[in-house]
Every structure is written in C-alpha cells, then in structure tokens.
C-alpha positions as CSV (number, residue, x, y, z in Angstrom):
1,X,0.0,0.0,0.0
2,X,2.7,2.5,0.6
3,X,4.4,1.8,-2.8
4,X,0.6,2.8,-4.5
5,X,0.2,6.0,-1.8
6,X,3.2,7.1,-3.5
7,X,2.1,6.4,-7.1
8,X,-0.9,8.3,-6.1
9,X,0.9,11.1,-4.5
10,X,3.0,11.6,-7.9
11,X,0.2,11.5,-10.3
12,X,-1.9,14.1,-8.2
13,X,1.6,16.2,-8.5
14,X,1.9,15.9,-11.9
15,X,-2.1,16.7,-12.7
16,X,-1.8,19.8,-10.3
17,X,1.7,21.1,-12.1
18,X,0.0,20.2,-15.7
19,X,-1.6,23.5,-16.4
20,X,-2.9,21.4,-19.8
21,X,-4.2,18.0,-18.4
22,X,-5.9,20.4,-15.7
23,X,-7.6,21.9,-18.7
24,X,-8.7,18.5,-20.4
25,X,-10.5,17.9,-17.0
26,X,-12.5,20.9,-16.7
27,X,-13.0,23.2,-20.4
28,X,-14.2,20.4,-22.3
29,X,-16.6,18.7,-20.3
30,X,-18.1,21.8,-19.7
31,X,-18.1,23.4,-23.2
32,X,-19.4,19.7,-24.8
33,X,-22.0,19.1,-22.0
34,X,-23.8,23.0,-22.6
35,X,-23.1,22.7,-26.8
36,X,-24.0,18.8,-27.4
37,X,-26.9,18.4,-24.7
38,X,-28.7,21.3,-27.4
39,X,-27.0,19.8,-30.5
40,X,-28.0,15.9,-29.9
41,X,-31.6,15.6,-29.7
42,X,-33.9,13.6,-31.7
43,X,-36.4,15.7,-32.4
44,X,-37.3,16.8,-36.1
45,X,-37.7,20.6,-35.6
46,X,-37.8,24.1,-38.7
47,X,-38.8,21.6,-41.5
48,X,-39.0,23.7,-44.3
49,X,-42.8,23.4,-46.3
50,X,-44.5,24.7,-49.1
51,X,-48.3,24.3,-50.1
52,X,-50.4,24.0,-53.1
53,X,-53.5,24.9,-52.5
54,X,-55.7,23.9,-55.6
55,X,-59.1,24.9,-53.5
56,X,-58.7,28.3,-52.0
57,X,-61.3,27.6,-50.0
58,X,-62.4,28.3,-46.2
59,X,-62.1,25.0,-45.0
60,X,-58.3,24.6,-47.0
61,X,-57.6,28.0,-45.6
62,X,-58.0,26.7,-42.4
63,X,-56.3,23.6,-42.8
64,X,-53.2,25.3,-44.1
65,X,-52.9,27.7,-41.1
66,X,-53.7,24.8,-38.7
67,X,-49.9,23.2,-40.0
68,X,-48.2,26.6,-40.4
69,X,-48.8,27.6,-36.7
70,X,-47.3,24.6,-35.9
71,X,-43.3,25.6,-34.2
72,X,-42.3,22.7,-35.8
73,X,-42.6,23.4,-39.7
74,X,-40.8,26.6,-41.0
75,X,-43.4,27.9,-43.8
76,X,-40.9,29.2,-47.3
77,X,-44.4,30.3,-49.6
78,X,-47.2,28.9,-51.3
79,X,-46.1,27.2,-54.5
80,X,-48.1,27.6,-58.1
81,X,-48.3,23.8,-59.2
82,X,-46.9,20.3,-57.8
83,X,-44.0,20.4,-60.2
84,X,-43.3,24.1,-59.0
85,X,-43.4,22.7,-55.9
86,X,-41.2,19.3,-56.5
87,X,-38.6,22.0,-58.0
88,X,-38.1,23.6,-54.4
89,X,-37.8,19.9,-53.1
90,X,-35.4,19.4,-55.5
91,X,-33.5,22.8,-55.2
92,X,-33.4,22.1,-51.7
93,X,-35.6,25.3,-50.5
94,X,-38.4,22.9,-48.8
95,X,-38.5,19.2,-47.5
96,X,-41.8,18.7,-47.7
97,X,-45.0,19.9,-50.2
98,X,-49.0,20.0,-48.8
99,X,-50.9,19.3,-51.9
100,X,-54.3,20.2,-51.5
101,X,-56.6,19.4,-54.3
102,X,-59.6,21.7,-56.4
103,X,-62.5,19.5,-54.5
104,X,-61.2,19.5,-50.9
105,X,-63.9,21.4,-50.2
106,X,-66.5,19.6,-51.8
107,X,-65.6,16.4,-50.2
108,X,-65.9,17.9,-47.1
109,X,-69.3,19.1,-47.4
110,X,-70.5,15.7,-49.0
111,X,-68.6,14.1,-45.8
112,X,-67.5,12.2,-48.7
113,X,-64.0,12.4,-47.8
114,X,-61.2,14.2,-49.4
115,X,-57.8,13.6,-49.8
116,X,-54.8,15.7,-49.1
117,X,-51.1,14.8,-51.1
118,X,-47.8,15.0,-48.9
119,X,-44.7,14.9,-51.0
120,X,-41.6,14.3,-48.9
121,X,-37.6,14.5,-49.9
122,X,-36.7,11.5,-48.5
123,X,-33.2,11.3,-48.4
124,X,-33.2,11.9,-44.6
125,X,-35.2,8.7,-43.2
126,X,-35.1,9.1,-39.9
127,X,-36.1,12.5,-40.1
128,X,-39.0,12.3,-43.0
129,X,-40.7,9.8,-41.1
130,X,-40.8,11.8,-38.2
131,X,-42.0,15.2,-40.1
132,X,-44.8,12.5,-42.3
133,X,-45.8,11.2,-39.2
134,X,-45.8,15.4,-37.3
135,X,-47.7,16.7,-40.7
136,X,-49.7,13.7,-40.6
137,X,-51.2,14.1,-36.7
138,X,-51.6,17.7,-37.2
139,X,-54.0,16.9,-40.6
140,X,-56.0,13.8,-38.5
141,X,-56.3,16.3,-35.6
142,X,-57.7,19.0,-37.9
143,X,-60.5,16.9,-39.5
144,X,-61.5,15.0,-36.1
145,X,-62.4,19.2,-35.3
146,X,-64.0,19.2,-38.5
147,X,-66.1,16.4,-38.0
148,X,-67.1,17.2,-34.6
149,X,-68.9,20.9,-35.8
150,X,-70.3,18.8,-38.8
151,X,-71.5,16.1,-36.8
152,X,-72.7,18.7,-33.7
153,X,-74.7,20.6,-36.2
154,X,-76.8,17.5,-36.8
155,X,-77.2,16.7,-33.1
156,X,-74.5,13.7,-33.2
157,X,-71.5,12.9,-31.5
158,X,-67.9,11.8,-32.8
159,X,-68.4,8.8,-30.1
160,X,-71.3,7.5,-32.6
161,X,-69.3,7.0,-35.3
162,X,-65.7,6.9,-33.8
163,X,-67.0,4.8,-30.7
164,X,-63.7,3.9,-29.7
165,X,-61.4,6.7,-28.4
166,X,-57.6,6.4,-27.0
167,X,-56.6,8.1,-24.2
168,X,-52.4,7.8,-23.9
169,X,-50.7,8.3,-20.7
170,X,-46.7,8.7,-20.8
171,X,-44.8,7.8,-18.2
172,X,-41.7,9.4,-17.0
173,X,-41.1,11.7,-19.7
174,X,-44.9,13.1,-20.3
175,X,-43.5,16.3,-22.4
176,X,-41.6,13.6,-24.9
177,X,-38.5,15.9,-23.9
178,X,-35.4,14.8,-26.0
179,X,-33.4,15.9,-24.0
180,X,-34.2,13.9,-20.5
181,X,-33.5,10.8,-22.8
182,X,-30.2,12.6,-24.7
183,X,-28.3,14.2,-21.7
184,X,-27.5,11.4,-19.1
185,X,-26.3,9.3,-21.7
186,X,-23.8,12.1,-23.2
187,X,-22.2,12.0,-19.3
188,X,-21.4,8.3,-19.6
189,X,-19.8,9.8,-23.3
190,X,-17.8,12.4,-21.7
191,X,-17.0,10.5,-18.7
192,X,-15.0,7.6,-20.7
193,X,-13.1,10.2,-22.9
194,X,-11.9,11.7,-19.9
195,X,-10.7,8.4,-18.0
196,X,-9.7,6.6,-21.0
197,X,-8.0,9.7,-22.4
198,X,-6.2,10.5,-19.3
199,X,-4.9,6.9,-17.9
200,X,-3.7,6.7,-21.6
201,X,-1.9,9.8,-21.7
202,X,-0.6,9.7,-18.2
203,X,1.0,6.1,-18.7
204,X,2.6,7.4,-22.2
205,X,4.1,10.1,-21.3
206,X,6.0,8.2,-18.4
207,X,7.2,6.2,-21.5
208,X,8.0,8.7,-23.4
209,X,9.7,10.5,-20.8
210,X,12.1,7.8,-19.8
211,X,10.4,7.4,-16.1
212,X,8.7,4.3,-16.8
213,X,11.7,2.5,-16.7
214,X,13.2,3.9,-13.7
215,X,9.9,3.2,-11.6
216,X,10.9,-0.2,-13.0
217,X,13.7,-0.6,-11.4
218,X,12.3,0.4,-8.2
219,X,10.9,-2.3,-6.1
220,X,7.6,-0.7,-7.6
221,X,5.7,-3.5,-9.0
222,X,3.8,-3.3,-12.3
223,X,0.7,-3.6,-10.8
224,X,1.6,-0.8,-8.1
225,X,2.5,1.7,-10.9
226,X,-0.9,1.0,-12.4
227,X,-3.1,1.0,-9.6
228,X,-1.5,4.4,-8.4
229,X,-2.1,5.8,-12.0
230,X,-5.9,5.0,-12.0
231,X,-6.7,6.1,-8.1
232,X,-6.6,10.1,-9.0
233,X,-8.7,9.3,-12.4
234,X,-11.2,7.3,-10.5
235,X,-11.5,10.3,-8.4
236,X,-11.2,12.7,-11.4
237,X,-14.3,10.6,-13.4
238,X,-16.4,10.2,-10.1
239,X,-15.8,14.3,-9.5
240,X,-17.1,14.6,-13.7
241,X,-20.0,12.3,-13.2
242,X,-21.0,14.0,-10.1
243,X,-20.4,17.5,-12.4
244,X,-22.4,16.3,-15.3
245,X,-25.6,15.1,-13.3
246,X,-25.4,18.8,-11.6
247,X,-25.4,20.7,-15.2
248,X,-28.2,17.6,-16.3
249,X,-30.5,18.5,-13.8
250,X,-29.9,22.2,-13.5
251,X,-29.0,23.7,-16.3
252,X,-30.9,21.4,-18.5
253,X,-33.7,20.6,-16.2
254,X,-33.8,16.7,-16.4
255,X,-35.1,15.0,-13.0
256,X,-33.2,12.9,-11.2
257,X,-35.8,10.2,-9.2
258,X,-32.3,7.2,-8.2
259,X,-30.2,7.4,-5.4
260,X,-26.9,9.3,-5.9
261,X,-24.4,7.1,-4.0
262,X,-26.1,4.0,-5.9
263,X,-25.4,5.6,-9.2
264,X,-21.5,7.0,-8.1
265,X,-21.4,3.0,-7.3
266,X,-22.1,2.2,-11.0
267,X,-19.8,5.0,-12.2
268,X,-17.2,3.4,-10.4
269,X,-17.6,-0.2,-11.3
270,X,-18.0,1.0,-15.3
271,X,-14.6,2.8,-14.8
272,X,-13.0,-0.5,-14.0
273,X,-14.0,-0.9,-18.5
274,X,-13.0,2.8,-19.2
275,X,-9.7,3.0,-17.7
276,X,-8.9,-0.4,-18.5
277,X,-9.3,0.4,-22.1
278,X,-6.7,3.3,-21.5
279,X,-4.0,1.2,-19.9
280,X,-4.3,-1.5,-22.4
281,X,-3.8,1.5,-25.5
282,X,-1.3,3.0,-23.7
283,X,0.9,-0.1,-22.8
284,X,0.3,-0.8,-26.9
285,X,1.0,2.7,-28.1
286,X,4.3,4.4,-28.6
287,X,3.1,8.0,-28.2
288,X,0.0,10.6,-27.3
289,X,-1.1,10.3,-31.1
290,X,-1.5,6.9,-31.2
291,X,-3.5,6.8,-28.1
292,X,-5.8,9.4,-29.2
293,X,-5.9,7.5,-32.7
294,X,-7.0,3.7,-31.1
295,X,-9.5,5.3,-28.0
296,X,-11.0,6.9,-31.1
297,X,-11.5,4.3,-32.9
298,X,-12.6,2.0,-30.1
299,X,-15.3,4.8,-28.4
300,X,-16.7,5.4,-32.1
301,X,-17.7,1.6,-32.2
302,X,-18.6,1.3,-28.6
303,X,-20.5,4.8,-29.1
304,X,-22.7,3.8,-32.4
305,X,-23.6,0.0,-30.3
306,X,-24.6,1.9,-27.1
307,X,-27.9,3.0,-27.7
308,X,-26.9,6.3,-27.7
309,X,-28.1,7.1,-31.4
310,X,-30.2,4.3,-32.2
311,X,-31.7,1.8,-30.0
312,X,-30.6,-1.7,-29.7
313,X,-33.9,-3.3,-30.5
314,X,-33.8,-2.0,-34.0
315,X,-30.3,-3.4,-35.0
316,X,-30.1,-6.8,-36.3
317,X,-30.0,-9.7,-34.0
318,X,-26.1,-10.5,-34.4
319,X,-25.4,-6.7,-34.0
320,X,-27.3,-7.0,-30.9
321,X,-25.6,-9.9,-29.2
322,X,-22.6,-7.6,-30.5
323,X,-23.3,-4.9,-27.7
324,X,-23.7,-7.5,-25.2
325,X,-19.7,-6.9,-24.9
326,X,-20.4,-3.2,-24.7
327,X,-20.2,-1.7,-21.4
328,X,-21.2,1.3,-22.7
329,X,-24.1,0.1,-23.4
330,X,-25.4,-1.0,-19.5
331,X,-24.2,2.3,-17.7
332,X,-25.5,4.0,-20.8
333,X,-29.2,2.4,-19.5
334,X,-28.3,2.7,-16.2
335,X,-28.4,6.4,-15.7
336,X,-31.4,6.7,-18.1
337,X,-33.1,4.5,-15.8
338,X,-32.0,6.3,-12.6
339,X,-33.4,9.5,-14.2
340,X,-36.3,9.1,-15.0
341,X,-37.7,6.2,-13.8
342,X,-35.6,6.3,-10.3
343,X,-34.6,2.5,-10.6
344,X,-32.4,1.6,-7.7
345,X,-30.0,-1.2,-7.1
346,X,-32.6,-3.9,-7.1
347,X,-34.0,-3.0,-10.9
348,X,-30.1,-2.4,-12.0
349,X,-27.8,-5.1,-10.7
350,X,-27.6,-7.3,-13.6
351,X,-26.8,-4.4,-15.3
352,X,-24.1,-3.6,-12.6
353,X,-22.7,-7.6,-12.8
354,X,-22.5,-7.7,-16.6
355,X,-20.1,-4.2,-16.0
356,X,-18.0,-5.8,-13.4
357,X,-17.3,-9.0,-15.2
358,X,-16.7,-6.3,-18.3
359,X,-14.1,-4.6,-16.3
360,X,-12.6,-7.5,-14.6
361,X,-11.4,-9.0,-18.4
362,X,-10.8,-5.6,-19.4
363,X,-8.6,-4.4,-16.5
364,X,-7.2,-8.3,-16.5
365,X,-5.8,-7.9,-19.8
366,X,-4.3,-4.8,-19.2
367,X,-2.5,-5.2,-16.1
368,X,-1.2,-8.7,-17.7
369,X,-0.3,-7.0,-21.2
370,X,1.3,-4.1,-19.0
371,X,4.0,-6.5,-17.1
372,X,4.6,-8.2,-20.2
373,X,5.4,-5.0,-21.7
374,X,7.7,-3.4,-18.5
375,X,8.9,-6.7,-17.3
C-alpha cells in the first residue's frame, strides 16, 4: 500500500503542475455538455414546407394555417403547381410539399372524404418519417375538429361514429422531452473520454519520458504503478459524473428520481472498462497520437452499439448480441433509468454484474499485457 500511496501522490503532482491536463478535465466537459446536450436531440424541428393549395377555400384556408402555426414546420411560400413545388424539393428550399386538391372542399361538405397529397424528400429517413408522421397528426387532428362541428350541427356525436377513443398516458417523460433521454447518456460519453484519455496519456508520457523504466527498477511493481495511476482518475471521473448530473439537472432541467451514492457506485464499477481500455492502449502505443488514434477508434464503435443514437432493439440480431460486450451500453441504460424512472440497485444489478465481469477481463488484460510490456 505505501508503494501505491506514493504512485498516487505523484500523479496528483503531476495533474496539479500540468496546467494542460488540468484543462482537459474541466474546459471540455463543460463546453461539450452545454453545446452537445442542445445539439444531440432527436427531435425533427424548422422543417421547411411549401403548399399547393388547388381549392382556396375556407375550409383549405383553415387547414393550411392549422400546419403553419405549428413551431415545428418553418413555412418558405405557397407554391403555383406540384412540379413548381417538387422544384423547391429538389432545389433544396423545402422538405416537404401539402398538396391540396380543387375539390377539398366539396368532399368535405359531402362528408364524402377528401384527400390531401404530402410529398416528402426522402433522403433523410429518420427525419421524413418523423415530419410524415408530425404533418400527418396535425392533418388527422384538424379533420376529427372538423367532423365534430359537422356532426354537432346534426345533433351527433364523434363517439357515434368513432366509438372507440384512445386516451395515452406517458410515463416518465410526459413532455416527450429529447433531452431527459439525450443528456445522461452524453455524461457516460464524456466520462469515458476523460478516464480513457487521461490513464492513456498519463501512462505514455512516463514512456515517453524515460520514467517508466526507472519506476521499473524500483521495487515498484507493475501492478503498483498502475493502480496508483488510476486512483486520482477514478477520483477525477467520479468528480465529472457528479459535475455532469449537476449541469443535467440544472442547467438542462432533467429530474433525477435514483439514489446518488447507488449511481456514483455504478460509475465506479463501469470505470473499471473505461480506464482499462486506456492502460491497455497506452501499454500498446508508442506515443499521445497513437493513443488518441486507437481510443477513437474503439469509443466510435462502442458509441454507435450503445444506444446512444439508435436503439438496440432495432439493430439486427447479431449486431445485438454484439453490444452485449459493450459496457457502454449498460451504464448508458443505467443512468437513463435512474433518471427518469428512479430504478435503484434492485431494478439495475444485472446491469451492474455484466459491467464488473466487463471490467474485470478488461482491466485483467491490461495489467497482464502491461507486465509483459515493463517486465
């Protein structure tokens, strides 16, 4: 223990005389966590939309002003025919065309029906689905008012010719807020290039430096050089967790229902993977640029098979038992969970195992690999 003590003593030396690594720990957590938690969010907002409106009628009138109102469509004029309007699609100036047709009116009076055309630039899916889908609501919504002053004026009700009804009730997130889902999962993001980045500099700089070697020769042993090196950045990641979850819930306003010390437990069992993954790049890599080039590499593809993006249930089924390797991927659904729903311990500790046997291969294989290298 005193041969670690002193590890640890040295590395909190070096951080505190490192005006640079001092930097890495605070600037970019902060400036990432205020830019991305606004810049990540799965909502489809400003879509661009232009409308022919064959019927210039009332009831078209209406309908049209019913989708422009809307914050989430950004209105760039009315457009003389459907090719004028595929043009603009084309040229880029809208992503989506309302075409409404000469009897819209008409078929509204018959109760006939009438139809109304949505053309959509499809080249974003994700993101025309989700406008269809917006534009789509907004139009349903519109005629169910519709139907009720038509059927009111006869001295009906929608419930005799709609008799079934749905009433939804969403749980945990009841504003659909993209950002109570986007934000804890960017802190497990920032956490891990922070621990990774750091253990993995720290350890290549010692080689680098020529110090590596003369801790060798100590009566240091390899595994006392590397458990000193990860104590302060266990303490550093725990002190960014804690950091993050403060900015999450106050800055950005997402609740927090779990139990803090429960959640700092997690963080510390998941760093076990994260700083693992830097002592096994660093004991591999000659200098800082190759470090930075492998962690990148390897957070990319852990990143893109969290859940982060996309969730797991749509990838295919081999991709899926892919992530299971992924300990992104369980503290990723461990602080959603804690947020919103408040899951505790008891909901989470498979979760928690699957991370600890994660970290113990991980961590393993670098303090093995790390001898082999030193010894």
């Amino acid at each position: 223990m005193r041969f670690i003590r002193l590890i640890v003593w040295k590395e909190f030396t070096q951080i505190r005389s490192d005006p640079l690594i001092i930097r890495l720990i605070v600037l970019p957590v902060l400036i990432q966590m205020f830019f991305l938690g606004y810049a990540i969010t799965t909502e489809v907002k400003n879509t661009t939309i232009t409308v022919v409106d064959r019927s210039n009628s009332p009831e078209s009138v209406s309908l049209v002003q019913t989708v422009l109102h809307n914050r989430l469509f950004r209105f760039v004029g009315y457009a003389s025919s459907e090719s004028d309007a595929r043009e603009r699609i084309d040229r880029g100036d809208a992503r989506l065309a309302i075409i409404i047709p000469a009897d819209f009116a008409k078929g509204l009076s018959a109760l006939s029906g009438a139809d109304v055309s949505l053309i959509i630039d499809g080249q974003d899916a994700n993101s025309s689905n989700i406008s269809s889908g917006y534009i789509t609501s907004i139009v349903t919504g519109w005629s169910l008012s519709f139907l009720k002053e038509k059927l009111a004026a006869r001295g009906l009700r929608v419930r005799n010719v709609l008799p079934v009804e749905v009433h939804p009730v969403i749980l945990y997130n009841p504003m659909l807020k993209s950002t109570w889902y986007m934000v804890p999962a960017l802190a497990v993001v920032l956490v891990t290039m922070i621990t990774a980045l750091l253990t993995g500099f720290s350890i290549v700089k010692e080689k680098e430096s020529g110090t590596l070697e003369q801790l060798m020769v100590t009566p240091i042993s390899p595994v006392h050089v590397v458990l000193g090196k990860i104590v302060p950045y266990i303490v550093i990641g725990l002190f960014e967790l804690s950091a993050v979850l403060v900015a999450a819930t106050l800055w950005f306003g997402v609740p927090f229902h779990g139990n803090f010390l429960v959640l700092l437990l997690f963080g510390l069992i998941y760093m076990s993977s994260s700083l693992g993954i830097g002592i096994l790049v660093s004991t591999v890599a000659r200098n800082a640029q190759q470090v930075l080039f492998m962690l990148w590499f390897l957070l990319i593809f852990f990143l893109f098979l969290s859940g982060f993006f996309l969730a797991l249930e749509n990838m295919p089924v081999w991709v899926q038992n892919l992530t299971l390797i992924n300990p992104l991927r369980y503290f990723m659904f461990i602080l959603r969970e804690m947020f919103l729903k408040g899951s505790g311990f008891a909901e989470l500790w498979k979760q928690g195992l699957a991370m600890l046997l994660i970290g113990g291969i991980v961590f393993g294989a670098s303090l093995l690999t790390f001898q082999r290298k030193v010894g």
